[in-house]
SELO-81982 format. One record per residue (C-alpha): x, y, z; residue in one letter; residue number from 0. Coordinates in steps of 0.1 Angstrom, whole numbers. Layout:
REM residues N
<px X; py Y; pz Z; residu A; num NUM>
...
***
This chain:
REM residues 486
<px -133; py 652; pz -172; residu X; num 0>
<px -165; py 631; pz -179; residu X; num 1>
<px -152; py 623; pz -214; residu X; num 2>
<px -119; py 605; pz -199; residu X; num 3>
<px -137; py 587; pz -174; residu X; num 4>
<px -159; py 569; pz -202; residu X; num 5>
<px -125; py 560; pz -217; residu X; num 6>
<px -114; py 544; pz -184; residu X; num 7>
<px -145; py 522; pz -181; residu X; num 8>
<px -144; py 515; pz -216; residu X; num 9>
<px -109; py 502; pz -216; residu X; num 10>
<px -110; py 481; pz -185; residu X; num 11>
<px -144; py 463; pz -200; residu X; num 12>
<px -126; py 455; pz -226; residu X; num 13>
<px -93; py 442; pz -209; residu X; num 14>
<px -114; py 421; pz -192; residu X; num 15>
<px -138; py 406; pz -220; residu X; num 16>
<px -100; py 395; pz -227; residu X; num 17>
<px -93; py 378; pz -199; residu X; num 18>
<px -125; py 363; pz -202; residu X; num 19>
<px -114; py 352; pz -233; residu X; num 20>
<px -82; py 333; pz -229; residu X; num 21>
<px -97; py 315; pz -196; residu X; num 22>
<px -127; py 300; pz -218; residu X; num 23>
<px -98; py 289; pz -250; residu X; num 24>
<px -77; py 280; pz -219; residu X; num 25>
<px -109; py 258; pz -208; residu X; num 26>
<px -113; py 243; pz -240; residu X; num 27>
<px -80; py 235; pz -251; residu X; num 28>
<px -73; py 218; pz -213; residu X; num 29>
<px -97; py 189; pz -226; residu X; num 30>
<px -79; py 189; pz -258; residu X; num 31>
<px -49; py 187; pz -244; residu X; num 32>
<px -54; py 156; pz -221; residu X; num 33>
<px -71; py 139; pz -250; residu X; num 34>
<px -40; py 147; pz -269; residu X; num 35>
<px -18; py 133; pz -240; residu X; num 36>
<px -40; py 102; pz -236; residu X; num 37>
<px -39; py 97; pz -271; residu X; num 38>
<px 3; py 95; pz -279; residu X; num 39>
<px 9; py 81; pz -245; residu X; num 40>
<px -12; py 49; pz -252; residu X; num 41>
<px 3; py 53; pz -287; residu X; num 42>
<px 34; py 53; pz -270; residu X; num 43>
<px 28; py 26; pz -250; residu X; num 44>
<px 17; py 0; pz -280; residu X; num 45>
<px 42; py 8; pz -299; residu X; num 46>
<px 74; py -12; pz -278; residu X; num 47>
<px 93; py 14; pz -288; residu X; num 48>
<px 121; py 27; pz -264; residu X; num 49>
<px 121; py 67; pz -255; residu X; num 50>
<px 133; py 91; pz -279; residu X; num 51>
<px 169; py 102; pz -267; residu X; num 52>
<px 178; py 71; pz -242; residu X; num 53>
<px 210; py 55; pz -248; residu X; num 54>
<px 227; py 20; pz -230; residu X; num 55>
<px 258; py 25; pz -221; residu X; num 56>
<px 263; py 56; pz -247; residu X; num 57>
<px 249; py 33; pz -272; residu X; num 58>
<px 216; py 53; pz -289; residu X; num 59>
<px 184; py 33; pz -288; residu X; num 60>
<px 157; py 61; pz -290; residu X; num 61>
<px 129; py 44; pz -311; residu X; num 62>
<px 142; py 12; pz -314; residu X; num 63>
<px 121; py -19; pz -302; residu X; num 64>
<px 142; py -38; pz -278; residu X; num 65>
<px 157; py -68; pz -303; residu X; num 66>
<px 170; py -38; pz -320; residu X; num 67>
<px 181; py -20; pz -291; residu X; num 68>
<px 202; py -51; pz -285; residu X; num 69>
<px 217; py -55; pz -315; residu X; num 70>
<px 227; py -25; pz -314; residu X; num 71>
<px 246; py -24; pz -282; residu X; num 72>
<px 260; py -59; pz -294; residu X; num 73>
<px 272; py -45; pz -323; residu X; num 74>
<px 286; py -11; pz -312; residu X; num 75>
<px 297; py -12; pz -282; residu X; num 76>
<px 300; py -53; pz -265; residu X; num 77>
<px 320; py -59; pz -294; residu X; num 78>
<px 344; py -32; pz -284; residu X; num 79>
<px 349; py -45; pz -247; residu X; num 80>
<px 383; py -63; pz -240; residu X; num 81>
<px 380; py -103; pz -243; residu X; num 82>
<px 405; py -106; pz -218; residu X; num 83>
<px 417; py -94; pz -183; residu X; num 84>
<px 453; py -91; pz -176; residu X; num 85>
<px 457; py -98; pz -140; residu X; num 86>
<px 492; py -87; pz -130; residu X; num 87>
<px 514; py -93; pz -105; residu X; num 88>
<px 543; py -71; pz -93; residu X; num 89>
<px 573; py -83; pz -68; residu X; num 90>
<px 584; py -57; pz -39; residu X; num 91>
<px 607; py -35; pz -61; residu X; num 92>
<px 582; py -37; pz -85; residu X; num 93>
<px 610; py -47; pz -115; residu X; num 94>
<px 595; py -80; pz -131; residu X; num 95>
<px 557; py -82; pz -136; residu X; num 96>
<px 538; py -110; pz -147; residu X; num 97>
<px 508; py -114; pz -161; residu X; num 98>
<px 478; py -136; pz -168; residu X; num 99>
<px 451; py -134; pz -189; residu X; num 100>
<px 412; py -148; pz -183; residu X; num 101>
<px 379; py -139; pz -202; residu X; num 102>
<px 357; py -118; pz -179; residu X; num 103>
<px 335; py -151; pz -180; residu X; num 104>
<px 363; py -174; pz -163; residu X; num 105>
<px 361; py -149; pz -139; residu X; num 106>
<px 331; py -150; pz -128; residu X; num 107>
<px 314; py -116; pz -146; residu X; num 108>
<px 282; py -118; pz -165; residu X; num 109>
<px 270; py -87; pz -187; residu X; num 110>
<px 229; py -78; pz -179; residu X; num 111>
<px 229; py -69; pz -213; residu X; num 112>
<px 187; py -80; pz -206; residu X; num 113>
<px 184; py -59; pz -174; residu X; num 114>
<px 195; py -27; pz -192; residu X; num 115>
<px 174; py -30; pz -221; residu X; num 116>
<px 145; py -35; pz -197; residu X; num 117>
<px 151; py -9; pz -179; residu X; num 118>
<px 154; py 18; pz -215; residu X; num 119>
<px 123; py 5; pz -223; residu X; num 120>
<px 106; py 17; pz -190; residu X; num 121>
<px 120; py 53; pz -200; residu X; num 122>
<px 90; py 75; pz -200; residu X; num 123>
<px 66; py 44; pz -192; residu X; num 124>
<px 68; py 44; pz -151; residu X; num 125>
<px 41; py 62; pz -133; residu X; num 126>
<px 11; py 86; pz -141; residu X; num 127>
<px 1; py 97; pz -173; residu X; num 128>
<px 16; py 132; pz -163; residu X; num 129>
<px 49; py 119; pz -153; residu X; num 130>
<px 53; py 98; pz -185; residu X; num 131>
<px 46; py 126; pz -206; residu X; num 132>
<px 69; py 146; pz -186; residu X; num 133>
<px 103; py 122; pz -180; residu X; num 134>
<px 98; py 120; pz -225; residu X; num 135>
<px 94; py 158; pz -225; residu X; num 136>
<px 127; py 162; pz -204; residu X; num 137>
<px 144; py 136; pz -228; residu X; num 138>
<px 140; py 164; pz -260; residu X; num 139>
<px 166; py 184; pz -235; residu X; num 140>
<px 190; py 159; pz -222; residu X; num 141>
<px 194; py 123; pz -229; residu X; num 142>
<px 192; py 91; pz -203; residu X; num 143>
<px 217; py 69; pz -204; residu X; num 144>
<px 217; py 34; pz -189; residu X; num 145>
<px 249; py 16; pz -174; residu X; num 146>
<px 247; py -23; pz -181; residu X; num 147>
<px 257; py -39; pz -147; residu X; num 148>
<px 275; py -69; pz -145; residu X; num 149>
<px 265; py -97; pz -123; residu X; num 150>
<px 292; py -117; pz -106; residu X; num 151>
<px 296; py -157; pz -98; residu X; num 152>
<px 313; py -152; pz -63; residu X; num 153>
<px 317; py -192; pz -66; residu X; num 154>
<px 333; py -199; pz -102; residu X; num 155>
<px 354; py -165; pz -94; residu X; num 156>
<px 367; py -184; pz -62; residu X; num 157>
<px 375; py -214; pz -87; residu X; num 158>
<px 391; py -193; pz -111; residu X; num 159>
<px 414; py -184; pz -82; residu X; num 160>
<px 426; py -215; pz -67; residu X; num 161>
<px 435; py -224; pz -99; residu X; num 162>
<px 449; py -195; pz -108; residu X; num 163>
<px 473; py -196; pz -78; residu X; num 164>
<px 488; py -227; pz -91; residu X; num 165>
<px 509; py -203; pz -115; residu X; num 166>
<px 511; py -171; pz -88; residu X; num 167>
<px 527; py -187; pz -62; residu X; num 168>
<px 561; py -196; pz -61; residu X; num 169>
<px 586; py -201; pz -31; residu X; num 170>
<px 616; py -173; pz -26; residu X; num 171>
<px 644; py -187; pz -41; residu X; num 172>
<px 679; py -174; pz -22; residu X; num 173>
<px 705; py -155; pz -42; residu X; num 174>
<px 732; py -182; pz -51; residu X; num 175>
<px 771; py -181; pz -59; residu X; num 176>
<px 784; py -200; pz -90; residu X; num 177>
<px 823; py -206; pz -99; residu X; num 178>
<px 830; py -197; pz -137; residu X; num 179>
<px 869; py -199; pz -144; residu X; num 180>
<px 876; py -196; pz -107; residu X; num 181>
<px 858; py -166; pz -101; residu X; num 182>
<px 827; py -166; pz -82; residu X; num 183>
<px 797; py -155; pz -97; residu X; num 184>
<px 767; py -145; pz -76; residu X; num 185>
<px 730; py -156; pz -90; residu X; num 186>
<px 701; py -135; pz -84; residu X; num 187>
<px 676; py -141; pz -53; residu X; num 188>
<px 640; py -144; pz -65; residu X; num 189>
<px 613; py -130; pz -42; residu X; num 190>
<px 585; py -154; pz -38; residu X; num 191>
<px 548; py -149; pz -39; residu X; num 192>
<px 515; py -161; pz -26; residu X; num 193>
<px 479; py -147; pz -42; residu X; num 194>
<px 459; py -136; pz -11; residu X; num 195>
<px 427; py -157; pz -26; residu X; num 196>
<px 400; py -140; pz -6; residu X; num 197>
<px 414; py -104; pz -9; residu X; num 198>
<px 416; py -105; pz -45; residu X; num 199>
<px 378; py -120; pz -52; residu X; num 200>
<px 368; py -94; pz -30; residu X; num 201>
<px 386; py -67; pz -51; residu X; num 202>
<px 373; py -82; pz -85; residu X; num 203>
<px 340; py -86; pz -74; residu X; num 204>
<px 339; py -46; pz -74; residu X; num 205>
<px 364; py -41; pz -100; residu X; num 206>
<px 346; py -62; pz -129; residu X; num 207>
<px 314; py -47; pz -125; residu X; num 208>
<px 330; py -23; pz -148; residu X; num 209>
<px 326; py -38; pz -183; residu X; num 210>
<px 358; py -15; pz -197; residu X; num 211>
<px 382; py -28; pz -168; residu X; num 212>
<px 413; py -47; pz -194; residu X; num 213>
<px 435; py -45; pz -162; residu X; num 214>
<px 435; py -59; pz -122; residu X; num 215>
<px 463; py -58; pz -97; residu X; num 216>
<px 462; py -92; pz -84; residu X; num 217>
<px 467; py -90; pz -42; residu X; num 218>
<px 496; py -111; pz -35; residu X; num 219>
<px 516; py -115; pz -1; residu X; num 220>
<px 554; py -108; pz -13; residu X; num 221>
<px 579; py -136; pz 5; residu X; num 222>
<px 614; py -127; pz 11; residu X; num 223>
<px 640; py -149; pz 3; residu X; num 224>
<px 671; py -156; pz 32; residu X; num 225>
<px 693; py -147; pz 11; residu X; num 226>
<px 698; py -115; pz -13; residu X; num 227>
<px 718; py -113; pz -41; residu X; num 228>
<px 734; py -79; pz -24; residu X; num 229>
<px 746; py -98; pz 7; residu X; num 230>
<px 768; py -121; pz -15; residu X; num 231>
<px 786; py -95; pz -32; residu X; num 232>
<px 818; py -98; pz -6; residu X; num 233>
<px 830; py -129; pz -13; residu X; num 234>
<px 866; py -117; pz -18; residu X; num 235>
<px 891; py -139; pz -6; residu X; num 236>
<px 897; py -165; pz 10; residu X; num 237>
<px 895; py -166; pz 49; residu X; num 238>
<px 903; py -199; pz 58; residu X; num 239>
<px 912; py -237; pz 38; residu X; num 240>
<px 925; py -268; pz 48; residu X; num 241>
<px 931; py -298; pz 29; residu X; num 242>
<px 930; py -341; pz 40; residu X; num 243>
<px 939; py -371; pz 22; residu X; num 244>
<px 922; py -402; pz 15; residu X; num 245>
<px 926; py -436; pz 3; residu X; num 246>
<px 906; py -438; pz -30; residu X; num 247>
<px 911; py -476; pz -30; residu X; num 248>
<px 883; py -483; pz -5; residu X; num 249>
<px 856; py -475; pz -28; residu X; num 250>
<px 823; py -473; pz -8; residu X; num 251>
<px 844; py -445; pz 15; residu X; num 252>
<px 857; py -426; pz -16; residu X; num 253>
<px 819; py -425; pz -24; residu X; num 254>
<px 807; py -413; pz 6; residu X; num 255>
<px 827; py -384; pz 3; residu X; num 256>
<px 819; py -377; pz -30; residu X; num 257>
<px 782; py -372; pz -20; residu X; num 258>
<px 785; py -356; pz 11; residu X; num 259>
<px 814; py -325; pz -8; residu X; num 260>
<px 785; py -322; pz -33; residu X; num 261>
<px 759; py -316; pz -6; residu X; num 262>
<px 781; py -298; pz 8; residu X; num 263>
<px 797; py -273; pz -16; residu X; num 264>
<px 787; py -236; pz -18; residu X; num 265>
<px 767; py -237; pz 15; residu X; num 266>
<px 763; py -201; pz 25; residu X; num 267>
<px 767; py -189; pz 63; residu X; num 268>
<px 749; py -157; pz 66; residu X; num 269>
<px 762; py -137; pz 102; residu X; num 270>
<px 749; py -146; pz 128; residu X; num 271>
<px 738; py -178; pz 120; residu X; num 272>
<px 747; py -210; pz 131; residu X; num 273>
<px 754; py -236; pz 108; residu X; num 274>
<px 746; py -275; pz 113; residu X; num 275>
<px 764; py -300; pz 92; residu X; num 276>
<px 739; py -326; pz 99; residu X; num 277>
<px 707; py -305; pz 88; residu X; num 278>
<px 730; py -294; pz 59; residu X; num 279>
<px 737; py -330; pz 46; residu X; num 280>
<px 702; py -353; pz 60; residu X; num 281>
<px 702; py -386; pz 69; residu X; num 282>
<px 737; py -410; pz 59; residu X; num 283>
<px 712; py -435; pz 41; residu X; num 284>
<px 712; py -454; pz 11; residu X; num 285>
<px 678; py -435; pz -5; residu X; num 286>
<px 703; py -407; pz -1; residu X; num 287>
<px 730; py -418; pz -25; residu X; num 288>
<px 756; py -435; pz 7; residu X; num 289>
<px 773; py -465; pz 10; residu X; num 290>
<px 778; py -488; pz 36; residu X; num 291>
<px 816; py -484; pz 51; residu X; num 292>
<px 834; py -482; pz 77; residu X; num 293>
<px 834; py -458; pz 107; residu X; num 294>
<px 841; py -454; pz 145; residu X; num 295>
<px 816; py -466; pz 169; residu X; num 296>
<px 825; py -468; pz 205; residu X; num 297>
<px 860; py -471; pz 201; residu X; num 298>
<px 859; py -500; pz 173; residu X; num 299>
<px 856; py -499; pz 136; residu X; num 300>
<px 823; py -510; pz 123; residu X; num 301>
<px 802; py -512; pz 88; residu X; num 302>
<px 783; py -482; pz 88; residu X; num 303>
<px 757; py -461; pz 63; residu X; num 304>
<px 776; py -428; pz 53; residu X; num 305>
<px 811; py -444; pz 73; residu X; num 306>
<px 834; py -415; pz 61; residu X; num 307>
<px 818; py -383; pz 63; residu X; num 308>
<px 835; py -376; pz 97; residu X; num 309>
<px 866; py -370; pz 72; residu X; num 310>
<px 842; py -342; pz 56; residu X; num 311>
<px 833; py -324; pz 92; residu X; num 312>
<px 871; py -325; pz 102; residu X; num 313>
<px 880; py -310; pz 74; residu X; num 314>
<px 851; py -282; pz 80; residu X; num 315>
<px 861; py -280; pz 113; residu X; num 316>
<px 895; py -265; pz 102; residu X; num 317>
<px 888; py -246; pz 81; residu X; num 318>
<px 864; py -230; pz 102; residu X; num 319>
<px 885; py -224; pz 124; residu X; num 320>
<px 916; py -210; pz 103; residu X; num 321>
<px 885; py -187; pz 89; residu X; num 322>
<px 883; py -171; pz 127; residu X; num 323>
<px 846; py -182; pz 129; residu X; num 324>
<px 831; py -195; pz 162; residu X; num 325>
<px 827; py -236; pz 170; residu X; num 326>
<px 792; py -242; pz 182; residu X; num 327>
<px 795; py -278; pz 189; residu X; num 328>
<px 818; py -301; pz 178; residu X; num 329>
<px 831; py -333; pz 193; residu X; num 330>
<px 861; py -355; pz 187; residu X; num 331>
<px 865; py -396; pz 179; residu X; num 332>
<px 869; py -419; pz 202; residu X; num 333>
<px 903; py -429; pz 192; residu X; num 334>
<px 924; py -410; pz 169; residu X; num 335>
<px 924; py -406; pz 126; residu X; num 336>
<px 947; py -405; pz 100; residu X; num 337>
<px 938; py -376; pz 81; residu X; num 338>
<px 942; py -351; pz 109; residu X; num 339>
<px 963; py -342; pz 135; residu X; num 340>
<px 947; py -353; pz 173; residu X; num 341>
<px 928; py -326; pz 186; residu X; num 342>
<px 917; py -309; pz 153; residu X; num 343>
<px 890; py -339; pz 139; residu X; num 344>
<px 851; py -332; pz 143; residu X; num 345>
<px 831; py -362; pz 148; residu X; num 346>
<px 793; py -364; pz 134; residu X; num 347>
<px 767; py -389; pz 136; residu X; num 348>
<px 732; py -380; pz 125; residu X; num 349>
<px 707; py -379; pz 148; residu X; num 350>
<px 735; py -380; pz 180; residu X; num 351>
<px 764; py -359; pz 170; residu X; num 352>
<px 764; py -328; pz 153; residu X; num 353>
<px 792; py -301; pz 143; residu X; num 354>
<px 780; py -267; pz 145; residu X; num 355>
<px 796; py -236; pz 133; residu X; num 356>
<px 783; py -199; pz 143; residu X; num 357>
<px 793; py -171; pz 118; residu X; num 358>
<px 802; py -141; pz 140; residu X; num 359>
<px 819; py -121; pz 113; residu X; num 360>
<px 802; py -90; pz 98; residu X; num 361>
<px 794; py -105; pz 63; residu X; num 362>
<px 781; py -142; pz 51; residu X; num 363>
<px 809; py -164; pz 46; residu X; num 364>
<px 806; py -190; pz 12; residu X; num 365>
<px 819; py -230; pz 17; residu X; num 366>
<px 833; py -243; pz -9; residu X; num 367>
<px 842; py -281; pz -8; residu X; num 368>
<px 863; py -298; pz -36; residu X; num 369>
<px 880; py -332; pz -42; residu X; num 370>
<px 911; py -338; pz -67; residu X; num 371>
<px 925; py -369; pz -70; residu X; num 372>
<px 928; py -380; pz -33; residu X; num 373>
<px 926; py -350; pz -19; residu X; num 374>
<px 896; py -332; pz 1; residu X; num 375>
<px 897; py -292; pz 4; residu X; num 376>
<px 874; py -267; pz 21; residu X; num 377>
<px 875; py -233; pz 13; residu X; num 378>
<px 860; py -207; pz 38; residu X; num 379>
<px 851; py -175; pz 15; residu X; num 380>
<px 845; py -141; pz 28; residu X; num 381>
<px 848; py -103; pz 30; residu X; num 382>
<px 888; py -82; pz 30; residu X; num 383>
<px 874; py -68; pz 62; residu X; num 384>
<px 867; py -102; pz 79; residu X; num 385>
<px 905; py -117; pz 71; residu X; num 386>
<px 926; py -120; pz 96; residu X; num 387>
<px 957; py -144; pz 99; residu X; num 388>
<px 948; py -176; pz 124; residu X; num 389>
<px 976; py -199; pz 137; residu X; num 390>
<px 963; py -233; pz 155; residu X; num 391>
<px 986; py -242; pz 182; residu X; num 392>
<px 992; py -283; pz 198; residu X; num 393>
<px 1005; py -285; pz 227; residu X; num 394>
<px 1005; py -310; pz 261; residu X; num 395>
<px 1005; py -334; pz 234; residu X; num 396>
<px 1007; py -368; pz 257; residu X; num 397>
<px 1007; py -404; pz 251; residu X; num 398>
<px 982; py -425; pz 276; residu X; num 399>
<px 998; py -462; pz 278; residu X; num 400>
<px 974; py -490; pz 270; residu X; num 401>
<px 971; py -518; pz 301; residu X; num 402>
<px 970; py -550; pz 297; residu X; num 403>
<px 944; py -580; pz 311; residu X; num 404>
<px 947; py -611; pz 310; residu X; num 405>
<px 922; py -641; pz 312; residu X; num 406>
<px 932; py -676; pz 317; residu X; num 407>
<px 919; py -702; pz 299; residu X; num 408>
<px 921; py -740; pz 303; residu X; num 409>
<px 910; py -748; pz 266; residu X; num 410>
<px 946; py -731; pz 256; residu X; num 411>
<px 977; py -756; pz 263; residu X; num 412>
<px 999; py -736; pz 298; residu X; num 413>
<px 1023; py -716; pz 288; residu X; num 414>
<px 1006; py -703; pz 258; residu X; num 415>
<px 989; py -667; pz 251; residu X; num 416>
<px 964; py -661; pz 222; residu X; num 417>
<px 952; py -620; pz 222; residu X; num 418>
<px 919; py -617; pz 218; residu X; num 419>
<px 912; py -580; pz 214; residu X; num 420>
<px 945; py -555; pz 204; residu X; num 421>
<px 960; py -530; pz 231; residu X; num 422>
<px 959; py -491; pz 216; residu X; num 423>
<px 974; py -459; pz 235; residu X; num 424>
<px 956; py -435; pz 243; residu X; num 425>
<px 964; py -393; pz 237; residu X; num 426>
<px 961; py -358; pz 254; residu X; num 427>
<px 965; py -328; pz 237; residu X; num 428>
<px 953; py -293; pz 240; residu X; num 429>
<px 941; py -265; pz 206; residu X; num 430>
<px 949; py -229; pz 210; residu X; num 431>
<px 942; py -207; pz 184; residu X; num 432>
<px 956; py -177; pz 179; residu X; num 433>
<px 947; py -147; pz 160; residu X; num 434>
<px 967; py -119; pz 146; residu X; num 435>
<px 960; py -87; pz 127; residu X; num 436>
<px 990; py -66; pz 107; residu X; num 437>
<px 1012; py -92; pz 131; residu X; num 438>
<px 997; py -79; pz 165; residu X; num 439>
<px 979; py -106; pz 183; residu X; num 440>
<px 940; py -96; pz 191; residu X; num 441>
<px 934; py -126; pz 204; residu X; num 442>
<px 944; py -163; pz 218; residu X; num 443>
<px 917; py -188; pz 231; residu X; num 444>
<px 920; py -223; pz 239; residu X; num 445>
<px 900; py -242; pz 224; residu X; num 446>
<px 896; py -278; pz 240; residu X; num 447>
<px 917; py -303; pz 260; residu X; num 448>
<px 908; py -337; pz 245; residu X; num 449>
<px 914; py -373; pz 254; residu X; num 450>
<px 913; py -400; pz 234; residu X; num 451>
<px 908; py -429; pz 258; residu X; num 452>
<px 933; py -460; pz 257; residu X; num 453>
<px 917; py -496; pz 249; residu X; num 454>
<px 930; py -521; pz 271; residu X; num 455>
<px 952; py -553; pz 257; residu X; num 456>
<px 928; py -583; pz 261; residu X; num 457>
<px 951; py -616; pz 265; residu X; num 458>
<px 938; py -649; pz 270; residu X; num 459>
<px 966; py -671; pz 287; residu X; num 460>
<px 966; py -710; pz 284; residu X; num 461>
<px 963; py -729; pz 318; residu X; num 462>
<px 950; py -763; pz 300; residu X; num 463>
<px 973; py -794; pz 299; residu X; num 464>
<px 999; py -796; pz 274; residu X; num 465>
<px 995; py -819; pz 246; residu X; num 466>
<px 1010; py -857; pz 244; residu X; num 467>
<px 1041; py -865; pz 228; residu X; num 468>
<px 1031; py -866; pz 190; residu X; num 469>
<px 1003; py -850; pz 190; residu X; num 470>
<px 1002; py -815; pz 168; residu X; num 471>
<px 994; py -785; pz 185; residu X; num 472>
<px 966; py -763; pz 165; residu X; num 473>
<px 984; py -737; pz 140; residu X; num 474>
<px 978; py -703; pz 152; residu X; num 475>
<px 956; py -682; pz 130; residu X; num 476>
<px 969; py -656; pz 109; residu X; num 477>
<px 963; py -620; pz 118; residu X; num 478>
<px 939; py -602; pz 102; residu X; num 479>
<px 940; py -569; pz 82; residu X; num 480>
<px 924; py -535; pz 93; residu X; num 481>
<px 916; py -502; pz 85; residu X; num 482>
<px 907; py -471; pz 100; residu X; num 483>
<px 879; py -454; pz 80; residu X; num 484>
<px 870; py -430; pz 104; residu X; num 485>
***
């Protein structure tokens, strides 16, 4: 028992001579150490060398100064980044994209290429000795990687936008019929577009600070056009058409018409619309394309800009109604035409009198207008389903009888009568239309009553003296020609 008890105490003095030990190398080398540290970490810190293990944007720059560092990232990585952004734009359906290209630059973006090189050199070079040494310990584990940011110009990318709008926007462009060998032809609609200026800066200005990005979605406000190219596909037959004659002799008239049936033509009604033929054909003036000629005002026939185009509405008119479709406002002349039966003409005068049709069918209904030779057609187009068979009806058809006044007048010889302004009768007549489907009437509406007022024979008689023996009385002037342009 004595004996192992000497072996205890012998063993735990020398267990602890050994701790004794390693705490007095332990002292030394803590000296050695920190002189060690000092030494590389103001080696280190002379040298302009960047961190072993740091890389910009993937790119390694461990030990390089920072010229080289840049190079490098020029080289194997800036020189990889797209040139260009494609800036797209996408309509509704998202069929046809456009695009447009711009360097990051026009844009706006800059890279801080100097920022991030900067900021690899700090690596292992921000606070205390003991952090330095640690943050370059850690990078012999796991490297640090630096992101170059990019700065943006939120003014030149505003510029870069107006003008890029310039080629964005465009206005809807309605879906359109064409004739080809008498068959009509419909032509796509086109949606239009406007770039949303502010919302898209906003969205680059975040996008672009990616270097990589080759692609933005430009933010655009789609515009629908009035009329699709699916709504046109009905125009089957023909619902309604009526034809006038003219006299192509009187020039300036024939004229007239020619513009206003080319202004005209292939206007599209959609339902529920109401259709003006004065919106549809502007002002009767000579910056227009019209002549001066003649047409009715207040009863009498007068020079006027556009004198004809009443023909054009009249004809309208009928076939409108021969197409079933609703009168809005019309109005007749003030004495009757020749191209039309009384009660069916349609008088217009811009800015006073318009004609106004209302589509009421289920599906858009096409106009076509035409001349040949001296004949003016309309053609109402439109769906099977909207086709019906329409009769127009005159009845009550009445003559008013013209008076007569007479005004004396003592510079004509007694006995003697010189008219100074032509008698004309005057009508009544009533339009009914009637409407039949299969041969069973749906449907009979009167239309209007109208009266064309009479204008009173005007007759100056002679109460003067009659003339001495010999003396010649004054020949009597020929009568002049007229015509009835309205």
């Amino acid at each position: 028992m004595p004996q192992a008890s000497v072996t205890r105490r012998e063993a735990g003095g020398t267990s602890g001579k050994r701790r004794l030990l390693i705490c007095l190398c332990l002292a030394a080398l803590v000296p050695v150490t920190a002189l060690a540290m000092a030494i590389t970490d103001r080696r280190f810190a002379r040298s302009g060398h960047i961190a072993h293990n740091v890389r910009i944007a993937g790119i390694p720059v461990g030990g390089k100064t920072e010229p080289g560092a840049l190079e490098a990232v020029m080289r194997d990585w800036v020189a990889h980044l797209p040139e260009q952004i494609r800036l797209r734009s996408a309509t509704t359906a998202g069929a046809d994209k456009d695009a447009w290209f711009m360097t990051p630059g026009e844009l706006g973006s800059r890279l801080l290429l100097n920022e991030a090189i900067s900021g690899a050199r700090a690596v292992g070079r921000a606070g205390n000795i003991f952090q330095r040494s640690l943050d370059r310990l850690r990078l012999w584990r796991s490297p640090h990687d630096i992101r170059v940011e990019c700065a943006m110009d939120e003014d030149a990318l505003h510029e870069a936008l107006v003008g890029l709008a310039g080629k964005v926007d465009r206005q809807p462009r309605n879906a359109d019929v064409e004739i080809v060998d008498g068959k009509v032809e419909v032509v796509p609609d086109v949606w239009g577009r406007k770039l949303k200026i502010d919302e898209t800066a906003a969205h680059l200005a975040q996008v672009l600070r990616d270097p990589a990005t080759k692609s933005v979605e430009l933010i655009v406000e789609q515009q629908e056009p009035g009329v699709k190219a699916s709504q046109l596909r009905k125009f089957e037959v023909v619902l309604g058409s009526y034809t006038t004659r003219f006299n192509r002799a009187k020039r300036s008239r024939t004229h007239n018409l020619h513009v206003a049936v080319r202004t005209l033509n292939k206007a599209i009604i959609m339902p529920g619309e109401v259709f003006s033929l004065n919106e549809r054909l502007g002002p009767r003036q000579p910056e227009f394309g019209y002549r001066e000629a003649g047409a009715f005002i207040n009863g009498e026939l007068v020079p006027s800009a556009g004198g004809g185009v009443c023909q054009i509405s009249s004809t309208l008119y009928n076939a409108a109604l021969l197409s079933n479709l609703r009168i809005r406002e019309r109005r007749h002349h003030s004495m009757p035409v020749d191209y039309v039966p009384t009660g069916q003409d349609a008088t217009v005068f811009y800015g006073l009198i318009d004609f106004k049709i209302e589509n009421d069918l289920k599906n858009p209904v096409l106009v076509l207008a035409d001349i040949e030779d001296n004949r003016l057609t309309v053609n109402c187009l439109g769906a099977k389903e909207d086709a019906l068979d329409v009769q127009l009806v005159r009845s009550d058809v009445a003559v008013i009888p013209h008076g007569r006044k007479e005004i004396e007048d003592e510079e004509l010889p007694e006995g003697t009568q010189e008219v100074e302004k032509e008698g004309r009768d005057g009508h009544r007549v009533t339009l009914t239309r009637i409407v039949r489907r299969d041969d069973v009437e749906i449907k009979r509406e009167r239309l209007h009553r109208d009266t064309y007022a009479p204008r009173t024979e005007v007759v100056r008689v002679g109460v003067g003296e009659q003339p001495a023996e010999g003396e010649a009385e004054p020949a009597a002037p020929e009568p002049g020609a007229s015509e009835s342009d309205g």
